[in-house]
N, C-alpha and C positions, 0 to 999 in steps of 0.2 A: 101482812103486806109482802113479805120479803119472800112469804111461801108461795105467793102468787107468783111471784116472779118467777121462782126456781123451776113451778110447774111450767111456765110459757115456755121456760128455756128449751126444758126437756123435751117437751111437744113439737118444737123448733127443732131440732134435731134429729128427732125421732122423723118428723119429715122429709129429710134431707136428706136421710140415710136411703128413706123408700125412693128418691127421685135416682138418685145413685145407683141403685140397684136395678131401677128400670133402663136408664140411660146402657150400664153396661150391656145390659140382655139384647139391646135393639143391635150396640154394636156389634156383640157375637153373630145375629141374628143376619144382620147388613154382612159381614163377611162371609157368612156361609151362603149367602145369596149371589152373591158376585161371584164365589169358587164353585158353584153350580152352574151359572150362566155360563162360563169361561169355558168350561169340561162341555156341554151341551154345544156352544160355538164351535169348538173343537173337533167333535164330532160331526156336526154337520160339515163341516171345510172336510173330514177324511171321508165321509160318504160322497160329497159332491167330485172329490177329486175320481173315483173309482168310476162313475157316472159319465166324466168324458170317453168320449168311443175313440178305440186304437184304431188311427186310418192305413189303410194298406195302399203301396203306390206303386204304379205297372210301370212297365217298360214304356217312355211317350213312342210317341209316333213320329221318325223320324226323316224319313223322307220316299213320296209313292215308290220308288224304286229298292228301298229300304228297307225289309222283312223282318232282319234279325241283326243280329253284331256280338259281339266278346265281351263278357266282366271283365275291362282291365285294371280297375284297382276299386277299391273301396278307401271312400275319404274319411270317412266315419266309421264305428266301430258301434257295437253293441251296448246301450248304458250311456254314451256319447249326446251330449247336446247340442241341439243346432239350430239355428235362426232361419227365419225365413227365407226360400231364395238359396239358401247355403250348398253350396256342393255337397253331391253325399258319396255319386259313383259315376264311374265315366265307362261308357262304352264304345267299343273301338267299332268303326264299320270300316267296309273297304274304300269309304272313300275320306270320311271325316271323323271326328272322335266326338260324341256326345255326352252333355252334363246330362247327370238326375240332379234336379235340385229339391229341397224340403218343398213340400208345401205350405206349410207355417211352421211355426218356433214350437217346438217340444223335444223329445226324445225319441233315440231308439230305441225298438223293442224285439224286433226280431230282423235279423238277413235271412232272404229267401233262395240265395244264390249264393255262387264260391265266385271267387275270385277264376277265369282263362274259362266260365262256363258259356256256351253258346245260348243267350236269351230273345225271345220273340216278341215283338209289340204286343202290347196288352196284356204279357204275364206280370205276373206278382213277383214284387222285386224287393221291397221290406217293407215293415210296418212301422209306424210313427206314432206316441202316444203326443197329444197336444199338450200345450204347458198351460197351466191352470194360473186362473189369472188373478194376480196377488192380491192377497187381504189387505184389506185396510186397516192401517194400525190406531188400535184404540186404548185410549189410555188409560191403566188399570187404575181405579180407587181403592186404596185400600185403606180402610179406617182404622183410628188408630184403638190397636188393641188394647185392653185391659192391662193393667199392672201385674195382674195375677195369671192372666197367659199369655206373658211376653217370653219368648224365648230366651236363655244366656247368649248369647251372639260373641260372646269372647272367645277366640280361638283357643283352644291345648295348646301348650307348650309342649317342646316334645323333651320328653326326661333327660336331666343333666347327667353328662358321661360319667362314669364314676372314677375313682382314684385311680384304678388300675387300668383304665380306658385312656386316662388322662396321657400314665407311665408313658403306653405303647402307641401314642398317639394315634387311637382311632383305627389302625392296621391292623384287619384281622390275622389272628393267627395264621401260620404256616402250616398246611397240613402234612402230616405226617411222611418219611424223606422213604424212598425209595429204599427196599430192601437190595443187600449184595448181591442176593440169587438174581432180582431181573437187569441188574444194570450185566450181569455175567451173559447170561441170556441174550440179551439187547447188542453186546460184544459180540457174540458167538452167530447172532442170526448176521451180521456184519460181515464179518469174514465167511461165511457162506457165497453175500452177496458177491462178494469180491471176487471168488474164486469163479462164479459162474461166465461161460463162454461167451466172448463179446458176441455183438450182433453182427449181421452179415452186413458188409456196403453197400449199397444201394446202385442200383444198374446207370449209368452215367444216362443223362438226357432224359427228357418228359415226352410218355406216350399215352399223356390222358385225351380224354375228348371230351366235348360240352356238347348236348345234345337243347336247341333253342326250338320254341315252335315260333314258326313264321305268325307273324301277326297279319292282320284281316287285309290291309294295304299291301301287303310285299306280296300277297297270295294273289289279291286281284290286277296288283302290277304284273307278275309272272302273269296271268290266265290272258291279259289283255295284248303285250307281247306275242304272247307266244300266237293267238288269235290272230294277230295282224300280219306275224310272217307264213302264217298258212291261208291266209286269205287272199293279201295283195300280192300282185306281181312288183316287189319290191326292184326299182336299181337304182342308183347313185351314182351321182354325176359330181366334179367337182370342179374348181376352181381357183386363180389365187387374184387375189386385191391389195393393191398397193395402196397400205394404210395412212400416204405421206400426206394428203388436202384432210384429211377427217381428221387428225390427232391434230393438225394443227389450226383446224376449227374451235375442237376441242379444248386445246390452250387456251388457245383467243378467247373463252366465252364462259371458260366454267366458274371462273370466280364472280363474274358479272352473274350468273344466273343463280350459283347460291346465295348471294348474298341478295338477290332479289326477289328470285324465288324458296330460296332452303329445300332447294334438292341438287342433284351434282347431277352434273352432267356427262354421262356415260358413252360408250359404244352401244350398246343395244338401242335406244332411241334411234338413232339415224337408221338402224339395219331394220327397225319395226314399221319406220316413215318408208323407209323404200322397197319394202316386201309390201307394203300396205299399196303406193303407185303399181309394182308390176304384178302386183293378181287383179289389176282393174284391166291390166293388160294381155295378163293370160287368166284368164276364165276358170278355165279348167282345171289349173292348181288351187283354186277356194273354191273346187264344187265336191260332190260327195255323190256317192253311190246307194241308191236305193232300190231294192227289188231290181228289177231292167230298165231302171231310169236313172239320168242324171239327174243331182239338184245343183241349178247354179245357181251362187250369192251373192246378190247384191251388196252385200256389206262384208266387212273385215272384221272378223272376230278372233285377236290373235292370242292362242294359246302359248304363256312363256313357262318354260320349264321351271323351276326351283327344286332343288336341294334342300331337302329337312332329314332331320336324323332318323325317319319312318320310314323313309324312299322318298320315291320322285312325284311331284304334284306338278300341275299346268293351268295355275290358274289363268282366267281369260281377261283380257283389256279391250272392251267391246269398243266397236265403232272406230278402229282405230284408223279407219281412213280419211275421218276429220279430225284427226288430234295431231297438233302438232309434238314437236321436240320436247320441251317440258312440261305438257300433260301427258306425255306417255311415260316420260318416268318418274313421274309423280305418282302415276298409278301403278307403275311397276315396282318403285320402290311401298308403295304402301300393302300390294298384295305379298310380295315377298315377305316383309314385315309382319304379316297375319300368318302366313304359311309359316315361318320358323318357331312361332307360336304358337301354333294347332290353334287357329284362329278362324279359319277358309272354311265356310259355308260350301252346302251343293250349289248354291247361287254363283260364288266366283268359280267355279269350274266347269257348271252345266256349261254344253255348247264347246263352239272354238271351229273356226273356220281353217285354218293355218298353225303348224309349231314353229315357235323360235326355240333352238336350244342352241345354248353358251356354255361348250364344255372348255372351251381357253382359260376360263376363270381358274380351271384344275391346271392347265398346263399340257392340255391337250393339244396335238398339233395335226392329226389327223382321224375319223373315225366315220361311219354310215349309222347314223340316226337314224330312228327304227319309225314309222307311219305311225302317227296316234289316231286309228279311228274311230270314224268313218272320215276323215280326212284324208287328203290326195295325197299332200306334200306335206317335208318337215326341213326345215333349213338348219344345220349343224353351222357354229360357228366355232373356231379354234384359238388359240395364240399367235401373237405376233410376233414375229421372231426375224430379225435383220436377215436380207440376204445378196448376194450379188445378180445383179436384171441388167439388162443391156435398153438403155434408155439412149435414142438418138443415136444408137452407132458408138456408145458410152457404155463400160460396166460399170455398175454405180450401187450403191447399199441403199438400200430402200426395204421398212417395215412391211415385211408383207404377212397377209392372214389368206390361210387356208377354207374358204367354206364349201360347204357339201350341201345338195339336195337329192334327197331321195326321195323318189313320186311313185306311184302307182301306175306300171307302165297302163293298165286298163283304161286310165282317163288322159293321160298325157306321155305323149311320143317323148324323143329324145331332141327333136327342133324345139317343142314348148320351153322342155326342162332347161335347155343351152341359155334361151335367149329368156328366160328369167332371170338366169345366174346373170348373165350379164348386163341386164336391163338397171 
């Protein structure tokens, strides 16, 4: 009886061992299936990624009058990533500064351009690899290994210092000290130096020079200029205006109007409302020359000068012959505001029946404003500077401003030009 038993034991056993033996085999078998999958995953994501196509991006098209323009900077670099939309590269033209923006989110791969190079609508301007669009993270199983290929996972220690490491605390030796021959040597090239003849003084004052190239604007400011005083029969007529009923309008009303409006209330408004009444009244100073015809305009398209660190722009304030006081400088402060910004589309500056220019705000006190055409007329305004006027048979100080118009004698006599100024 007892040998029966011992047999079942053994048989029992000898079972368990074979289930053992299988169980481990499946798990070797289960990880080297997963570390296959994994490697094959892997591979397909580096084949997919080389399968997206590098897009190449032209020059856009920037406006019918617009051909070509200047690399003025690259915003991005080679290897550089960028989102969609993202600035890459600005090109200057003569009259605004254009973005290249990415097309979508990827990479650069190549610039097809330098930086100051003249490029053409529709050339190749760089190439963009697209970003490959992220794996989804999947969670590894990994089964649990066998006893008998499990890794030691225990770090090395790194060997204890020994006694005489201990001594000198860890500080390597000192190497070996300089022999007497080169510290003698090292003396001697010394006193060489010493003895050598100073240098000359240098010539008192600076006669360098910086050689800049003009950028695409200051080129076609010059060309446009210059175009105008050999076209028109330029002359200039001037005048003075007693500043005393307008500034004290101006007191009267600018805190009321900011605080209701949130813009200030300046001198150019009133002189844009009242250039805007007398070109209804002279014609001829808001018409323009075409071929052997006049155009005259029904509307008031007033061209205001600004000041940006690029040269001179003249963005337009259309219709300004129904806007009053603070819708014109509403819009005057708001194109200024885009113009100091390189902000000003061909849209705000296409057209312009009339110029105002404000060169008082510099401290100008007198000057002849140059024709912006195909425009007649351009009204120079200056600073206000106290003076003595004989009011009523009285000499009296009164604010007074200098303005100038200079018209094209072609379209308007010197009676037009008068009784504008004074109108």
């Amino acid at each position: 009886m007892l040998s029966k038993r011992v047999i079942a034991a053994a048989r029992s056993r000898a079972f368990l061992a074979s289930r053992n033996v299988q169980y481990r085999d499946t798990a070797v078998s289960l990880s080297k299936g997963w570390k296959i999958a994994d490697s094959q995953m892997r591979r397909a994501q580096f084949h997919s990624s080389h399968l997206l196509q590098v897009e190449t991006v032209k020059v856009p098209q920037m406006a019918e009058s617009i051909s070509e323009g200047t690399l003025r900077s690259w915003s991005k670099q080679v290897g550089d990533s960028v989102e969609a939309d993202e600035e890459v590269a600005t090109i200057e033209t003569d009259k605004i500064d254009v973005s290249v923006n990415a097309p979508k989110s990827g990479k650069i791969v190549e610039l097809l351009a330098k930086e100051d190079d003249t490029v053409n609508v529709g050339q190749d301007l760089f190439r963009i690899e697209p970003a490959s669009p992220a794996p989804q993270e999947q969670k590894k199983v990994d089964p649990e290994e066998p006893k008998d290929q499990q890794l030691d996972k225990t770090t090395l220690e790194p060997p204890a210092p020994s006694g005489a490491d201990k001594q000198s605390g860890g500080i390597p030796p000192e190497g070996p000290k300089e022999s007497k021959k080169e510290v003698k040597q090292d003396s001697k090239s010394k006193e060489v130096k010493s003895k050598a003849p100073p240098a000359a003084p240098k010539a008192p004052g600076n006669r360098g020079e910086t050689r800049v190239k003009m950028n695409r604007m200051r080129l076609r400011i010059a060309e446009r200029l210059k175009e105008s005083q050999n076209a028109a029969a330029s002359l200039t007529t001037f005048n003075e205006i007693d500043m005393s009923s307008l500034m004290e309008m101006r007191k009267k009303y600018k805190d009321e109007v900011l605080k209701e409006h949130d813009v200030k209330l300046g001198f150019m408004s009133a002189f844009a409302r009242a250039c805007a009444l007398a070109l209804k009244e002279i014609p001829a100073a808001n018409a323009s020359i075409e071929g052997d015809e006049i155009v005259y305009h029904d509307y008031v398209d007033l061209s205001v000068a600004v000041a940006t660190p690029k040269g001179l722009v003249t963005p337009v304030v259309r219709n300004a012959e129904g806007m009053g006081f603070v819708a014109i400088e509403k819009e005057i402060a708001a194109l200024g505001t885009k113009a100091r910004d390189g902000k000003l589309t061909l849209e705000d500056m296409a057209g312009g029946t009339f110029t105002i220019s404000n060169g008082g705000v510099f401290g100008s006190l007198y000057g002849t404003p140059i024709i912006n055409l195909p425009q007649s007329a351009v009204l120079g305004m200056h600073a206000i500077k106290d003076k003595p006027v004989v009011v009523n048979g009285q000499i009296v100080i009164r604010p007074i401003m200098v303005v100038a118009l200079t018209y094209d004698h072609r379209l308007l006599d010197g009676r037009e030009a008068v009784t504008f100024l004074g109108s």
